[in-house]
TIBAMI-629708 format. One line per 8 residues: for each residue x, y, z of C-alpha. Coordinates in pm, whole numbers, always signed. Each point is the difference from the previous one (the first is absolute). Layout:
N
X Y Z  ...
//
This chain:
571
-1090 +9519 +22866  +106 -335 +204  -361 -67 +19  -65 +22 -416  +314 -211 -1  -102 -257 +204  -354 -27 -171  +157 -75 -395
+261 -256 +180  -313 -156 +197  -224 -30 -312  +339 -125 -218  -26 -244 +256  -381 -92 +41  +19 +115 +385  -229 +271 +70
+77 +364 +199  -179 +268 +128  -76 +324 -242  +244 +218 +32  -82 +365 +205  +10 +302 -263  +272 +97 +266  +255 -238 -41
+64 +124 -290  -21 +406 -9  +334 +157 +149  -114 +243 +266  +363 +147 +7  +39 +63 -424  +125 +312 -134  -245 +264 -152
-55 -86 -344  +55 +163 -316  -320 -38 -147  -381 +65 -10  -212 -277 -71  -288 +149 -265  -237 -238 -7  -318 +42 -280
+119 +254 -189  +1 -179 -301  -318 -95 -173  +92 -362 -125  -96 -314 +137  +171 -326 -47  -174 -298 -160  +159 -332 +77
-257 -124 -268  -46 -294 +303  -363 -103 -18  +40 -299 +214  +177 -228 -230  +339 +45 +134  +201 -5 -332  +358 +103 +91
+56 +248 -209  -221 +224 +214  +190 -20 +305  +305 +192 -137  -106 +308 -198  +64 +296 -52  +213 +268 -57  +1 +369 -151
+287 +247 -120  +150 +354 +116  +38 +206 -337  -64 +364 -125  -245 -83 -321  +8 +364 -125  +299 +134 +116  -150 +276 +243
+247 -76 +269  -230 -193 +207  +27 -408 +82  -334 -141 -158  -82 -384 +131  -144 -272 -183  -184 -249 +170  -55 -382 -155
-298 -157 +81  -96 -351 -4  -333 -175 -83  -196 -297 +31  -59 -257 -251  -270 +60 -204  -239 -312 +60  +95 +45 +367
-313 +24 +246  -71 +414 +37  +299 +70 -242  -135 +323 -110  +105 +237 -249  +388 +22 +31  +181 +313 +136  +238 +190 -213
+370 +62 +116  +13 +395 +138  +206 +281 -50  +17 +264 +228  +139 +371 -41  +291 +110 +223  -60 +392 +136  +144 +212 +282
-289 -140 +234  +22 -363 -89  -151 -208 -245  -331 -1 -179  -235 -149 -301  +127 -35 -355  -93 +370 -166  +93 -18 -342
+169 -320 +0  -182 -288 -238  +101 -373 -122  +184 -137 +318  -293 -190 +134  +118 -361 -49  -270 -206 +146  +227 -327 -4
+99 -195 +321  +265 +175 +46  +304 -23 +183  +283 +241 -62  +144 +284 -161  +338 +164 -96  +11 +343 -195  +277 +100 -238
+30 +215 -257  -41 -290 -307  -30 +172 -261  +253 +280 +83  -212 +257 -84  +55 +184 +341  -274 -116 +182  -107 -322 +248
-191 -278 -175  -136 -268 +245  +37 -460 -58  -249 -143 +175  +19 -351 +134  -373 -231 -28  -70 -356 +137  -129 +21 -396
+158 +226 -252  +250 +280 +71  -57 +378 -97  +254 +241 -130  -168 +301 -12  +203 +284 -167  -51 +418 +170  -30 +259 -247
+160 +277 +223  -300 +125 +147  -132 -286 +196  -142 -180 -304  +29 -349 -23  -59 -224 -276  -5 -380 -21  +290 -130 -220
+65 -343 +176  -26 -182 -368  +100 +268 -232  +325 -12 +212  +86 -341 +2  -145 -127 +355  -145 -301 +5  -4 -103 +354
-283 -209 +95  +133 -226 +280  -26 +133 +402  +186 +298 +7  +146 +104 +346  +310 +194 +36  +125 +232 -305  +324 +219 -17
+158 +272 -195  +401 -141 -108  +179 +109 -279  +153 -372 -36  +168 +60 -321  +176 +290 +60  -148 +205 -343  -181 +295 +179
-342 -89 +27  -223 -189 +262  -56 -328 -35  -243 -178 +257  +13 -357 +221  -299 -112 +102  -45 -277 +190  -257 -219 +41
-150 -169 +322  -137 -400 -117  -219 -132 -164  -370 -60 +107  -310 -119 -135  -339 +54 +151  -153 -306 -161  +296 -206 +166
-56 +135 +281  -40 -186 +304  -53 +191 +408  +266 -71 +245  -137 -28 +354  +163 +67 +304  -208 -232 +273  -363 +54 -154
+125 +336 -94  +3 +101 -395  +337 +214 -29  +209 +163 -259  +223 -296 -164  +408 +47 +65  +165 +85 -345  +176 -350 +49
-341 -156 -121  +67 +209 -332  +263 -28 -306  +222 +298 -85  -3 +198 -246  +329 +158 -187  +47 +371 +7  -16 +193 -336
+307 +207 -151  -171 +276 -217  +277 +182 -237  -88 +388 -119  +128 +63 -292  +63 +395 +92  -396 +164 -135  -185 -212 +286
-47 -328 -212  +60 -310 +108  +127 -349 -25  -7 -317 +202  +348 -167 +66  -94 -160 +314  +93 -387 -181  +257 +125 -192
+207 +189 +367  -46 -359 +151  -313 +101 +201  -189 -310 -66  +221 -201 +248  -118 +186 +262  -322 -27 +67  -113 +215 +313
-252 +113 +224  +104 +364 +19  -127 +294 +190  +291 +188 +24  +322 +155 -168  +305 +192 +10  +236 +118 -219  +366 +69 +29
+371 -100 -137  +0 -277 +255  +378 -145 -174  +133 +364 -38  +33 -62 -367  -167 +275 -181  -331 -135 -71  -356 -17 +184
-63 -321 +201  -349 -93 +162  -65 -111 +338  -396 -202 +16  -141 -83 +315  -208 -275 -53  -274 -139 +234  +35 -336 +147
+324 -94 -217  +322 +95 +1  +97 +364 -90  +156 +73 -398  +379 +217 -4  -65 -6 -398  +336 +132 -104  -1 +181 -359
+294 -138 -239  -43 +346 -259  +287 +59 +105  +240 -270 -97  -189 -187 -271  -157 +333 -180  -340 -221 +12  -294 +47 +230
+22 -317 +256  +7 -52 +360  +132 -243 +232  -139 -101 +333  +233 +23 +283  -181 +64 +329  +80 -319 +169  +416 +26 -53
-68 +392 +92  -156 -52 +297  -323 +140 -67  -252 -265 -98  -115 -99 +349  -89 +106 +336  +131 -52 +399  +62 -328 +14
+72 -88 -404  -425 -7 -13  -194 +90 -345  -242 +317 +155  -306 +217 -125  +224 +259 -133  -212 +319 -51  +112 +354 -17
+388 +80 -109  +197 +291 +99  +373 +54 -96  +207 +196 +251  +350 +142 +67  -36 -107 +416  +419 -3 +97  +70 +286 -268
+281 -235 -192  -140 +122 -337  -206 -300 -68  -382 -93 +53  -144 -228 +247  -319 -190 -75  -259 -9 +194  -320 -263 -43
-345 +6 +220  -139 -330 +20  -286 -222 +186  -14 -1 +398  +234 -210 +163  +237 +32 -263  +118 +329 +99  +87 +275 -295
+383 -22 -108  +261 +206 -59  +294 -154 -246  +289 +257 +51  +196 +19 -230  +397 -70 -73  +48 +225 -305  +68 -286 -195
-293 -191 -52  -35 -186 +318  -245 +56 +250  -35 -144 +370  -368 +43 +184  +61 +254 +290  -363 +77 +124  +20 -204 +363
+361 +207 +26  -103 +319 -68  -368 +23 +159  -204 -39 -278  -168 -348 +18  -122 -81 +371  -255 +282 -7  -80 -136 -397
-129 -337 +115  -310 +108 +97  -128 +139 -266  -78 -58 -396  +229 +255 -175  -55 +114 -345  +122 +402 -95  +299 +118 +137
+163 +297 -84  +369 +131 +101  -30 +371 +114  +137 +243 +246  -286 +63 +237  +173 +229 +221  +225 +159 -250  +332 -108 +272
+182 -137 -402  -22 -412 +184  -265 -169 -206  -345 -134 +144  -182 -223 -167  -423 -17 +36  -161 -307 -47  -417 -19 -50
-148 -338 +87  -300 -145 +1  -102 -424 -20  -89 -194 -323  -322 -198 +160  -314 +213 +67  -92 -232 +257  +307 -41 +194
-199 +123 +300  -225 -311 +20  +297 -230 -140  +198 +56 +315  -269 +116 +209  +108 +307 +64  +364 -29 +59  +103 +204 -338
-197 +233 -205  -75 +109 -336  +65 +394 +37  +398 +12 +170  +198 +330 +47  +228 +152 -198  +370 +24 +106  +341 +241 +21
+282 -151 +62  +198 +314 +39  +337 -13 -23  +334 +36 +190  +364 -68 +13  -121 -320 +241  -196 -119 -240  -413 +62 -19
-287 +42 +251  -362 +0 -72  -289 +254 +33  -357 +22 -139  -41 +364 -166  -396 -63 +78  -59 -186 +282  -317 +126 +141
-138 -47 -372  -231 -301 -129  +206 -225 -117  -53 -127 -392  +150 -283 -209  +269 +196 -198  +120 -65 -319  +206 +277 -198
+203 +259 +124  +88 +274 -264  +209 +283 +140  +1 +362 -158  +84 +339 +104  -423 +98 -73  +31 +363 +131  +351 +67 -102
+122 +144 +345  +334 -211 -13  -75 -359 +152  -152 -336 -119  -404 -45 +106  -192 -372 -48  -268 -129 -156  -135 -318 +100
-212 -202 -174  -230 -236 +249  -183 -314 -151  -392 +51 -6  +90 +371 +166  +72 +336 -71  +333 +85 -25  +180 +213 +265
+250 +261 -30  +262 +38 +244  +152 +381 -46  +319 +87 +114  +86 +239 +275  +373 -51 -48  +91 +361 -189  -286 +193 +296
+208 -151 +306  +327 -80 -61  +101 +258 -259  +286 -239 -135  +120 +115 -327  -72 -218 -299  +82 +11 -358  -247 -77 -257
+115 -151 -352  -153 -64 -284  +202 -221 -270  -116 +33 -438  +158 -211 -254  +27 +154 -304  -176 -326 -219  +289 -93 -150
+309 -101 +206  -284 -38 +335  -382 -46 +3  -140 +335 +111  -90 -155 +346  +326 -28 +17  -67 -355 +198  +326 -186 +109
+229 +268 +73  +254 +46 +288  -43 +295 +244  +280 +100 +239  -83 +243 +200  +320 +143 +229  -15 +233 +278  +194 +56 +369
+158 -358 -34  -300 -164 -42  -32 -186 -376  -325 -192 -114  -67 -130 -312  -358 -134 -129  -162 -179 -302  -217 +238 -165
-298 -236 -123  -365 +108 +19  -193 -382 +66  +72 -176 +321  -223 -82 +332  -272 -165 -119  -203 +31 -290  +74 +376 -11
+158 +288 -146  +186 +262 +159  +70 +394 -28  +316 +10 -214  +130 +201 +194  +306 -17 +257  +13 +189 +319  +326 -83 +228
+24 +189 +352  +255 +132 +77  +212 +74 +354  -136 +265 +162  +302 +215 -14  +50 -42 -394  -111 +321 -263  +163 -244 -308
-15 -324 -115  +265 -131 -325  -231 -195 -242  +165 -249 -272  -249 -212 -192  +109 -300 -218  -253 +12 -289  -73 -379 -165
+204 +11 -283  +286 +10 +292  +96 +396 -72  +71 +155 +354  -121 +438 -12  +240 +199 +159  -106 +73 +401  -237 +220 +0
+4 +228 +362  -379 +3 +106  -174 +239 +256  -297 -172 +258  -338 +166 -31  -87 -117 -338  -55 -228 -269  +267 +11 -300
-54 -122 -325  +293 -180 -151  +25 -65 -377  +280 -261 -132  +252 +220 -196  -119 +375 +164  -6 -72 +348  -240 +235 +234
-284 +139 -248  -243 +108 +253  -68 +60 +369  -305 -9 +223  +8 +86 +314  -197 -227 +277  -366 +111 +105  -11 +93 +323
-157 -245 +231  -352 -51 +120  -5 +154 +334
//
């Protein structure tokens, strides 16, 4: 690791150091993992659309989503594809976006499924029941026009993006589920990354080098606010919520009550400029407007008060006060940050404290995703990395590398450590990470998307070794009072002493989607856990004792209305 270290600070510097041994950074001594690395078991292949041009826009994508389509049960993904421009040397015909169907042995071709294949450049995803109809549509963000594409119950999808009021033509990035206005439907954010033009466009050169230009050499763009008016139509307040002041170069968000006053904030990680706390004034004013706040918060910067390459975004209860940290992964030699915070709306960068940035500096860090690996109830958090610049081999002559590992920083009441859950695997350049329970035994599996790759899966051995016992929840809205995603509630989840309480929202990481569903180990002595959710509107159900071994479905206003037991796990 000192090695990898030393190289970034030597090229920072224009000093040059030997490649670093594939030892110095593996940990001979880590604990067994929790997972098994799958590797080609998904048909799909990413297209950067990068034909040699080196427009930025292909160094970032893409991303996919963890949803059941039909309702069978099973986790089906989505996977966005990009493409190349179309007078681009060898552009070829562009590849659709794929959707893949979630069984008991893993995931396969579309059968039966039609009108998903968006053949944009895509970016991003977020499913969410739009149209609350009782099943997952799909908003798809473009470098070119957005998609909305509405799911007839059976895996159907049809193209409604102008019928529906979206009219998003700018490059799309990051996009969230948020009921902002507290009326019981989803509304989306989607935020945009800046604004380029390929007949501006001029190479940026690193000696006699052609590279992938910074975002610095690019305006921002501001983020969209897109209103639902309850039946999946939309409207676009973004000028009239004060969005226009802001004008952004966004990959990722998070959202959360960040000033504990009863209304859904956002959190946007943008790359190369300081970070967005966009705080939502519903609240007090009755209006649909935001004020920016990250600098007095303490959350607009990196180490050192520095503007970073904020990436993926993860929001996390570390310290169990209650309250969500934030966590950011940004550029190497930046190091990914963690603001913890206060509880009331101040936040104070912890990562060099508590482990989490020294073995960050190396690397380029884009998904990250909060999750209990080993099912012990302290949260570890998995980062997949992977550079921006194809050619960062030859541009430092072989001090850092395109393809760089993934990472677990697993945690501990000292703070983290890190291990790689694949180290004697190829690395790839990683982009997404979009966690899911995909075979329904009881813990939280990966799927990582990898830029001009296939994307891996990493399956969870968690439930097969340790045996911890989990609790599986489920949240539904009832359309009215809460969207039927029930995204922004509270979960506190009690049991021997130990109290944890988490966000539920279904878009975080990077450019992904997640299982909505919430597992939460528990000690290994516990048979109970006492359950109180906080739905939206602020109503609070009565605790609701829970059993481990299975997922529970819980409906605002009738509590537990159905339980399903875990699968058992893959041997």
């Amino acid at each position: 690791m000192k090695a990898r270290l030393l190289a970034v600070i030597s090229i920072l510097l224009g000093c040059e150091a030997a490649p670093p041994s594939e030892e110095s950074w593996i940990l001979m001594d880590r604990p067994p993992f929790p997972f098994e690395l799958e590797e080609g078991s998904i048909p799909f292949q990413h297209d950067s659309g990068s034909r040699g041009l080196r427009h930025i826009g292909e160094s970032v994508g893409s991303g996919g989503a963890l949803f059941d389509v039909d309702g069978d049960g099973y986790l089906d993904l989505y996977l966005v594809q990009g493409t190349a421009d179309a007078d681009a040397p060898n552009a070829g015909i562009p590849k659709p976006n794929q959707l893949f169907r979630g069984t008991a042995e893993g995931f396969v071709p579309h059968d039966g499924f039609s009108g998903y294949g968006d053949t944009g450049d895509g970016m991003g995803c977020a499913a969410g029941d739009f149209d609350q109809d009782g099943d997952q549509d799909l908003y798809i963000t473009n470098d070119g026009p957005d998609r909305l594409l509405i799911n007839d119950g059976k895996g159907r999808f049809t193209d409604e993006t102008e019928a529906r009021g979206i009219d998003q033509r700018r490059f799309g990035s990051v996009v969230t589920t948020v009921d902002i206005d507290l009326d019981g439907d989803l509304d989306l954010f989607v935020g945009h990354y800046l604004e380029f033009s390929k007949e501006d466009f001029e190479p940026c050169m690193r000696d006699d080098l052609e590279v992938y230009c910074a975002p610095k050499n690019y305006p921002g763009v501001p983020c969209s606010l897109l209103i639902n008016d309850g039946q999946g139509y939309f409207s676009d307040l973004s000028e009239k919520a004060g969005l226009n002041a802001f004008p952004s170069k966004a990959l990722g968000v998070l959202t959360t009550d960040f000033d504990q006053d009863g209304d859904t904030d956002l959190y946007v990680a943008n790359d190369g400029e300081a970070n967005f706390l966009l705080l939502n004034l519903f609240k007090e004013t009755g209006e649909v407007r935001f004020s920016e706040g990250a600098l007095l918060a303490g959350c607009a910067l990196g180490e050192g008060a520095k503007e970073e390459a904020g990436m993926g975004v993860a929001g996390v209860d570390l310290d169990e006060d209650g309250d969500e940290e934030i966590l950011v992964t940004n550029f190497e030699a930046q190091s990914n940050s963690c603001y913890r915070n206060d509880g009331a709306g101040m936040f104070l960068e912890t990562s060099f404290f508590n482990g989490m940035a020294s073995p960050s500096l190396a690397w380029v860090g884009f998904g990250i995703r909060d999750m209990d690996v080993n099912h012990d109830t302290i949260p570890d958090i998995f980062v997949t990395n992977g550079h921006v610049i194809d050619n960062i081999g030859e541009v430092s002559q072989g001090q850092l590398q395109f393809a760089q590992p993934d990472q677990i920083y697993l945690g501990s009441a000292n703070g983290f450590s890190v291990i790689e859950p694949h180290a004697e695997a190829p690395w790839k350049s990683g982009r997404a990470a979009i966690s899911g329970d995909i075979d329904n035994d009881g813990d939280l599996d990966l799927v990582v998307t990898c830029w001009n790759d296939s994307p891996r899966i990493l399956r969870s051995t968690a439930m097969g070794s340790a045996g911890a016992p989990v609790i599986g929840l489920e949240l539904a809205g009832d359309g009215q009072r809460c969207s039927k995603d029930a995204v922004g509630a509270i979960i506190t989840v009690e049991s021997m002493g130990q109290t944890r309480t988490r966000e539920h929202r279904i878009q975080s990481s990077y450019l992904a989607s997640h299982d909505p569903r919430q597992l939460f180990a528990l000690k290994q002595e516990a048979h109970v856990a006492n359950v109180t959710i906080r739905w939206p509107d602020g109503t609070i159900s009565p605790t609701i004792q829970v059993k481990p071994g299975a997922y529970h479905k819980i409906e605002l206003g009738k509590g537990v209305t159905r339980v399903t037991p875990f699968s058992n796990p893959k041997p």
